[in-house]
C-alpha positions as CSV (number, residue, x, y, z in Angstrom):
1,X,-90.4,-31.4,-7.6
2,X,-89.4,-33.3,-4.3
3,X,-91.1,-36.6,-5.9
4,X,-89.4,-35.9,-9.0
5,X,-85.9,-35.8,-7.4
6,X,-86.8,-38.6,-5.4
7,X,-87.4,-41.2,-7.8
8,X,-84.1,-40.2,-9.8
9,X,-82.4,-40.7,-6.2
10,X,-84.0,-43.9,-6.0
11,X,-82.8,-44.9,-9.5
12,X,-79.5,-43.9,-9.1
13,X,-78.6,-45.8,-6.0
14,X,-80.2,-49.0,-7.5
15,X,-78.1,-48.7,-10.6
16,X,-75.2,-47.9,-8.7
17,X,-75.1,-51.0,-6.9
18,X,-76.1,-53.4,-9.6
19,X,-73.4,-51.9,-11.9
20,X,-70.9,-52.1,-8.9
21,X,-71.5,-56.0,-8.3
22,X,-71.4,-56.5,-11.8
23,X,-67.9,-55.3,-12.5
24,X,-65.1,-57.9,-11.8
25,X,-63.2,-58.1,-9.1
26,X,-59.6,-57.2,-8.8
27,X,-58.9,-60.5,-7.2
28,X,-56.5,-61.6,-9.7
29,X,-53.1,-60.6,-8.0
30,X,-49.9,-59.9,-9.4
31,X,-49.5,-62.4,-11.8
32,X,-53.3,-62.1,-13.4
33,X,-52.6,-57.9,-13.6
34,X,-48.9,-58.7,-15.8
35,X,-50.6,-61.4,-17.7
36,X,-54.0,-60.4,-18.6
37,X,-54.1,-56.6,-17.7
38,X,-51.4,-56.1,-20.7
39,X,-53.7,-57.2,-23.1
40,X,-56.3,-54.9,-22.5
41,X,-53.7,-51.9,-21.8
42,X,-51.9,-52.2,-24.9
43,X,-54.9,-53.4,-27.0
44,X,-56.7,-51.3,-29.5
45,X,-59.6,-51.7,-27.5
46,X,-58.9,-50.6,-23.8
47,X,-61.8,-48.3,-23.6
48,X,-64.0,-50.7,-25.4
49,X,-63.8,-53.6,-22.5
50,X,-66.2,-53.8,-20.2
51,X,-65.0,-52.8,-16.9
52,X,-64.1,-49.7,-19.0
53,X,-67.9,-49.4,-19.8
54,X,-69.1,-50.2,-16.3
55,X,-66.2,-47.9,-14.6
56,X,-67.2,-45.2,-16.8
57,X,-71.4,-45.9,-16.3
58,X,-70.4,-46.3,-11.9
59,X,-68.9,-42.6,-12.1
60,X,-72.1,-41.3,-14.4
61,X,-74.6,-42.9,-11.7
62,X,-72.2,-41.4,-8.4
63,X,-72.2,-37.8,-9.8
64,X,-76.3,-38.4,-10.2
65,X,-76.2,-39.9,-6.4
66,X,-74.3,-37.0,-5.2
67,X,-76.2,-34.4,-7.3
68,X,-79.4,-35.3,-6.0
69,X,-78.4,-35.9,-2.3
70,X,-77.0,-32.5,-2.3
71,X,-80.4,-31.4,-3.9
72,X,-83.0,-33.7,-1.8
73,X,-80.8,-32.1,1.6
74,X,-81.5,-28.5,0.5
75,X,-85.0,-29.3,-0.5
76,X,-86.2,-30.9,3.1
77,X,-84.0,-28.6,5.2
């Protein structure tokens, strides 16, 4: 059970970081937030983007990293 719990431990802090650099960075500043975040906050397709997708995935994979730390602490102590 320990292994088991392990491994998804190891797969959720991997995917947590790739998905974390692979969102954009909120570097744009005032004017890139008026100009191009009205587009996708008024569009049709706001949840369809893909920071939506990858903020959405990043909270999946940090409930599953929380779950099993709380899990693999229990287990060993």
């Amino acid at each position: 059970m320990q292994v088991i719990i392990t491994v998804l431990h190891i797969i959720f802090s991997l995917s947590l970081i790739v998905i974390v650099l692979l969102q954009s960075g909120k570097q744009a500043g005032l004017s890139g937030s008026i100009a191009g975040g009205a587009e996708t906050f008024f569009g049709k397709n706001k949840g369809r983007t893909i920071d939506a997708i990858l903020g959405k995935y990043t909270v999946v994979a940090a409930i599953g990293f929380v779950i099993t730390s709380v899990v693999l602490q229990r287990i060993l102590s």
